[in-house]
SERO-4910 file (N, C-alpha, C, O; in steps of 0.05 Angstrom, whole numbers):
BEGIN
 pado doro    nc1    nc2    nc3   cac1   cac2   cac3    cc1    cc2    cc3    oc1    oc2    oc3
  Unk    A   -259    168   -148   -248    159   -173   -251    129   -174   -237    114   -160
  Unk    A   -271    118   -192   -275     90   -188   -254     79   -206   -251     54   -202
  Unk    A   -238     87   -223   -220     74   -243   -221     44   -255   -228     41   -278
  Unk    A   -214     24   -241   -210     -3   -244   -234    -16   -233   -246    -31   -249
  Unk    A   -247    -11   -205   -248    -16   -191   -283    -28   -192   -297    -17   -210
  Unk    A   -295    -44   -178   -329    -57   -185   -341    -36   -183   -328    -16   -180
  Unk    A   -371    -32   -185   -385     -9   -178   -392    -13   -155   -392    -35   -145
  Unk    A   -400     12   -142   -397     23   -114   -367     21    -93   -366     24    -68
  Unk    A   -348     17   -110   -322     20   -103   -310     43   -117   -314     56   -137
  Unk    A   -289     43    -95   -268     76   -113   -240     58   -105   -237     36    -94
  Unk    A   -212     81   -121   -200     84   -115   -190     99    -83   -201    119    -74
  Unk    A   -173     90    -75   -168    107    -42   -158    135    -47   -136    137    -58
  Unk    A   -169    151    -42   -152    181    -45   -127    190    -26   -120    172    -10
  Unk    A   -115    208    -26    -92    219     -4   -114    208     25   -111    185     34
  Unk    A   -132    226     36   -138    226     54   -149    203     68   -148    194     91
  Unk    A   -163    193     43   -163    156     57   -145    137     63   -149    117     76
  Unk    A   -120    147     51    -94    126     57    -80    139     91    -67    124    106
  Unk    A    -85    171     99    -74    179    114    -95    175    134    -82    181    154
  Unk    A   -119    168    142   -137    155    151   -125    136    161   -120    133    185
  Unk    A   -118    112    136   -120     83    144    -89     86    156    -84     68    172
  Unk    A    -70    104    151    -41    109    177    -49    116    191    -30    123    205
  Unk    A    -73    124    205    -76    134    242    -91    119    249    -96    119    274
  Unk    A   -101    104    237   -119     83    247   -104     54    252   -114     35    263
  Unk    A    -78     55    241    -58     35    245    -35     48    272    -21     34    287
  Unk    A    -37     69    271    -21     80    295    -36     79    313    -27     65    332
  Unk    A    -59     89    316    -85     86    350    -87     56    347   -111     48    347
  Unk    A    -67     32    342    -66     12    343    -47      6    367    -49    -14    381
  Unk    A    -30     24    369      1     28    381      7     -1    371     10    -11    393
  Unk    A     11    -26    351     31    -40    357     48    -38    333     60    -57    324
  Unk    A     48    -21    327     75    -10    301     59    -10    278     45    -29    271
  Unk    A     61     17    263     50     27    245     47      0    215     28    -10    203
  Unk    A     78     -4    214     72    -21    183     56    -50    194     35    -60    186
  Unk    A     72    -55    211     63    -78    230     36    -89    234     30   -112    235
  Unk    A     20    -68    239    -11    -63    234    -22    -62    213    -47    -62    213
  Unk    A     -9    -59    191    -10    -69    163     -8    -92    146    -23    -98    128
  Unk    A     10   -101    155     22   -122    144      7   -148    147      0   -152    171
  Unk    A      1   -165    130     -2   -190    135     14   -208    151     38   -206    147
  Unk    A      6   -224    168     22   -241    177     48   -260    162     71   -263    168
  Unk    A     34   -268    146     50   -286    122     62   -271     95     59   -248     88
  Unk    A     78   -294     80     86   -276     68    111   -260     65    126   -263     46
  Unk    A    115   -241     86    144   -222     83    168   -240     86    170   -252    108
  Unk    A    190   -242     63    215   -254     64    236   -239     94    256   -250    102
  Unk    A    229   -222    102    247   -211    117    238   -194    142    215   -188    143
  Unk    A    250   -188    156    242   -166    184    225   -196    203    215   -219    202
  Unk    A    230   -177    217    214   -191    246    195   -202    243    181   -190    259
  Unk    A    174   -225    227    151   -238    222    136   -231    253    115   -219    255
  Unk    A    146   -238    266    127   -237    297    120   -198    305    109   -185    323
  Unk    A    130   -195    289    117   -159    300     97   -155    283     82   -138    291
  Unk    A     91   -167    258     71   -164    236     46   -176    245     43   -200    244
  Unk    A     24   -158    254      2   -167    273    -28   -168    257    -48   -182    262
  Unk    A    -24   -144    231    -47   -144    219    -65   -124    238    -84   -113    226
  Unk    A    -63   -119    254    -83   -100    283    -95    -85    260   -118    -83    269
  Unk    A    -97    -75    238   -111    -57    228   -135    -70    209   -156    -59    201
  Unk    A   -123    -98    203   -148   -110    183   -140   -101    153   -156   -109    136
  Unk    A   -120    -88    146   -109    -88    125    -98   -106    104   -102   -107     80
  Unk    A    -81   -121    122    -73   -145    114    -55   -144     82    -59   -155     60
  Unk    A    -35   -126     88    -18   -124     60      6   -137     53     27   -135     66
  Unk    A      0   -153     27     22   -173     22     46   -162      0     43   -149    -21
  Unk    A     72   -174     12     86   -160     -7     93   -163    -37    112   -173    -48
  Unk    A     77   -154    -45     75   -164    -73     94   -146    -88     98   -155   -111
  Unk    A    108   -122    -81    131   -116    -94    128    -95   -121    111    -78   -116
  Unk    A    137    -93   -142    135    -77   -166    143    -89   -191    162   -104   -196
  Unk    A    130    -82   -204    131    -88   -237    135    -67   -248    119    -48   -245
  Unk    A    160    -63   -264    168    -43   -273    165    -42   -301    168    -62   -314
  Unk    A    158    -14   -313    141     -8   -340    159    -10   -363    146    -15   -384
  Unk    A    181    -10   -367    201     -7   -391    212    -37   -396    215    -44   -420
  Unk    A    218    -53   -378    223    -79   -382    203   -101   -370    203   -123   -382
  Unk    A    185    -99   -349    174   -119   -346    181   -128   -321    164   -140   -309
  Unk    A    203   -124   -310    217   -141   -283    194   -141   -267    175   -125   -268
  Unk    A    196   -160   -252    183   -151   -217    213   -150   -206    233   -162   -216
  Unk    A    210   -126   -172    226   -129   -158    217   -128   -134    195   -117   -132
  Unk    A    227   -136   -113    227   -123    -86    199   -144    -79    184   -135    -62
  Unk    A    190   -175    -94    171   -192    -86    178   -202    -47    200   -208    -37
  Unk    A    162   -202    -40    163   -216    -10    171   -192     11    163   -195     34
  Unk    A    188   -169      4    190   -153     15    180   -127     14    190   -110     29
  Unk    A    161   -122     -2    158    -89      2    123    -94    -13    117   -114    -26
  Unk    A    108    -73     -7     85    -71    -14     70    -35    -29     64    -17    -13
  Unk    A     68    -32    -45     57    -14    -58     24    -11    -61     12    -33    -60
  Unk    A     14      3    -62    -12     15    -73    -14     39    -81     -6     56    -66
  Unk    A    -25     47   -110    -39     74   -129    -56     88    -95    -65     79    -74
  Unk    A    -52    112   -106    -71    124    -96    -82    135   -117    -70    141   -138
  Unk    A   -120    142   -111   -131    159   -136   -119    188   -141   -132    201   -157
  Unk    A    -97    201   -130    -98    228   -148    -73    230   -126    -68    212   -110
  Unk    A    -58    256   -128    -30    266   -123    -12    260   -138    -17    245   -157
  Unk    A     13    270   -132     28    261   -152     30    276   -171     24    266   -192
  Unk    A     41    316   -174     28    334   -189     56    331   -209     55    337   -233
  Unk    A     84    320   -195     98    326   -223    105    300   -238     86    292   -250
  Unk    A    120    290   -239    126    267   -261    106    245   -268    102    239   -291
  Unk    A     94    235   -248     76    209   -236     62    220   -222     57    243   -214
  Unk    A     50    191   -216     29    185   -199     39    174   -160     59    165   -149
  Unk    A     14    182   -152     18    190   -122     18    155   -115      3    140   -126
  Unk    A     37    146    -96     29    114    -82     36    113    -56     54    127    -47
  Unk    A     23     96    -41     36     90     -3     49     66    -11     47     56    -34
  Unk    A     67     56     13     82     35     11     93     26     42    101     43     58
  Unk    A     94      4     46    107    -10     58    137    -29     58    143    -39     36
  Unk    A    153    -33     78    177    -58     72    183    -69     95    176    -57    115
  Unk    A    193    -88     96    194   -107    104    213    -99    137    208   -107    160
  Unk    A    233    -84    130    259    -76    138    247    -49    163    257    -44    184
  Unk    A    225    -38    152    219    -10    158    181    -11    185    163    -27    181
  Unk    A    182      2    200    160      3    218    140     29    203    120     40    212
  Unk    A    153     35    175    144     59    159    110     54    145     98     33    153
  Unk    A     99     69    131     74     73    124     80    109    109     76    130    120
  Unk    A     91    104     83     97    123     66     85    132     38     76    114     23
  Unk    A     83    157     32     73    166      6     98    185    -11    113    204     -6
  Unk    A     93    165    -34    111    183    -61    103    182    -89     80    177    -95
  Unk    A    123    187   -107    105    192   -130    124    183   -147    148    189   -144
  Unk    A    116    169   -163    138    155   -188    112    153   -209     88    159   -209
  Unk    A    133    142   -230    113    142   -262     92    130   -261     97    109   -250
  Unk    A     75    131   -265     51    121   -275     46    101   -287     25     87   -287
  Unk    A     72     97   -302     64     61   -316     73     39   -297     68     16   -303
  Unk    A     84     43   -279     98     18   -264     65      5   -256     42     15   -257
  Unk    A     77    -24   -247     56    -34   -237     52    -42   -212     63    -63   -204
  Unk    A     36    -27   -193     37    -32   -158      6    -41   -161     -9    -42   -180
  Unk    A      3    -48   -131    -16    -64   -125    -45    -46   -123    -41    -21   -121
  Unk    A    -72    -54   -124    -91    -30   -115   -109    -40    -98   -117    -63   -101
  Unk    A   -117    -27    -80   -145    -29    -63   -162    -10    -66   -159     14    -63
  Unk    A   -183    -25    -75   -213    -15    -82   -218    -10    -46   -207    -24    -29
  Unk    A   -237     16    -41   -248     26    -20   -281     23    -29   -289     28    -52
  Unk    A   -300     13     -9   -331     17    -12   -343     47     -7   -343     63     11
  Unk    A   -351     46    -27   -363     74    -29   -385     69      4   -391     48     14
  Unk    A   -390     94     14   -404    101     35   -433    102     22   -436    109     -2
  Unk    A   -455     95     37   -481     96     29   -493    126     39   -517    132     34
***
């Protein structure tokens, strides 16, 4: 699903985001942790946030669809996934600040979270 995204890029599907969680765990140094950008997060342990996976996700937080707010800036991190998400919304992973987590759920579709384009395979 290229959606937004340049050509020869896609959107990440379920299985590419559950990919890029085992590939942050055969990291062993903490799942979000291996996520996370170094810089950046207002809160949690800065020195456990190692990046080991090359991900490098900043907390850019949520923009919500009915009013406009951002919330949860410096602390928490979102990304769309291309597809799940069969009842209300749309499927997303997420990170926080607070949590060693690496999670998928599903909320509305208009909010605004962050996205990563994946390179299409040759």
């Amino acid at each position: 699903h290229q959606g937004i995204c340049p050509d020869g890029w896609h959107i990440p599907r379920q299985e590419e985001w559950m990919r890029l969680g085992q590939f942050a765990i055969n990291k062993r140094k903490g799942l979000a942790a291996a996520l996370k950008s170094r810089e950046g997060w207002a809160q949690g342990d800065m020195t456990k946030n190692n990046n080991a996976s090359g991900f490098n996700a900043l907390p850019a937080g949520i923009r919500f669809r009915n009013d406009g707010e951002y919330t949860e800036l410096g602390t928490s991190a979102y990304f769309w996934a291309a597809e799940g998400g069969g009842g209300s919304g749309a499927a997303y992973w997420y990170v926080v600040s607070s949590k060693d987590d690496f999670k998928n759920e599903e909320d509305f579709d208009g909010n605004a979270y962050s996205l990563r384009c994946v390179k299409n395979k040759k």
